[in-house]
C-alpha positions, 0 to 999 in steps of 0.5 A, a space after each residue: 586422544 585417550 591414553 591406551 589404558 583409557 580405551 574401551 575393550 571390544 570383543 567380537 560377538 563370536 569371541 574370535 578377536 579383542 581390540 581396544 578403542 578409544 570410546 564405546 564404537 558403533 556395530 554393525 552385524 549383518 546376515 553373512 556375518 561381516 562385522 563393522 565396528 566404527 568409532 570417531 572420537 574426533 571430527 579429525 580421527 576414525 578407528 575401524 574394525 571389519 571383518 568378513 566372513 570367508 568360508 564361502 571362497 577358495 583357500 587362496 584367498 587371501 592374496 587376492 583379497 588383500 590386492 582387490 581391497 587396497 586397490 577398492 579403498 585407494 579409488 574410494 578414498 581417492 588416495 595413493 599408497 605411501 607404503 605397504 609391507 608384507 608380513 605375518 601378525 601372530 602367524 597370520 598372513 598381514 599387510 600394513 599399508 599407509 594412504 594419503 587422500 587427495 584430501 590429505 587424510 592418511 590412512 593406516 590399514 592392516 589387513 589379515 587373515 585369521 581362520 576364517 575371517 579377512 579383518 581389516 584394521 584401519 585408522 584415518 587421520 587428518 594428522 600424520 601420527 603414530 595412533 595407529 600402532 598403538 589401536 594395531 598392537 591391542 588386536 588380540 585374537 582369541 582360540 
């Protein structure tokens, strides 16, 4: 994999995030505002952004939200939970979870939310690594 300086600097279209990216992703934007960013620089690895628009739903959101999400990807991945944390990223409310597909994919996401917004940053690998943190730590959010 490319080294951290290598990577591209993505910024979302409304400047409220930046993070880098191993290569230049693909974006998807669609009318609600929920963004897909989506970059696979190997067969063997994927680097996703997502990030949805909340300012339809109820202030409480976010601990349903990060319960409904990590129940939605275990089923779509047909993977169980090897690890979650509960913690706070810049201020923000945040889960670090691992999975491990009956594929033997695993799974890195880190699930916030930011003012608005419930982004979802997720690494999934056929190798057990540490690239996650390196894609997590480079998420910046911006006033």
């Amino acid at each position: 994999p490319a080294r951290a300086a290598d990577w591209v600097l993505y910024t979302a279209p409304d400047h409220s995030f930046s993070i880098s990216l191993p290569m230049t992703p693909e974006v998807k934007l669609d009318k609600t505002g929920s963004l897909q960013v989506v970059c696979s620089p190997s067969e063997n690895e994927t680097y996703i952004v997502e990030s949805t628009d909340l300012k339809a739903y109820k202030e409480d959101v976010a601990e349903r939200l990060f319960t409904v999400t990590l129940d939605g990807t275990a089923q779509a991945m047909k993977a169980t939970v090897q690890s979650q944390e509960h913690h706070r990223v810049l201020g923000h409310p945040a889960d670090d979870i691992k999975l491990l597909s009956k594929e033997g994919y695993h799974a890195w996401t880190r699930w916030l939310v930011v003012n608005d917004h419930f982004i979802q940053l997720m690494y999934v690998s056929t190798a057990d690594n540490d690239q996650p943190h390196r894609f997590w730590d480079s998420f910046i959010i911006r006033p």
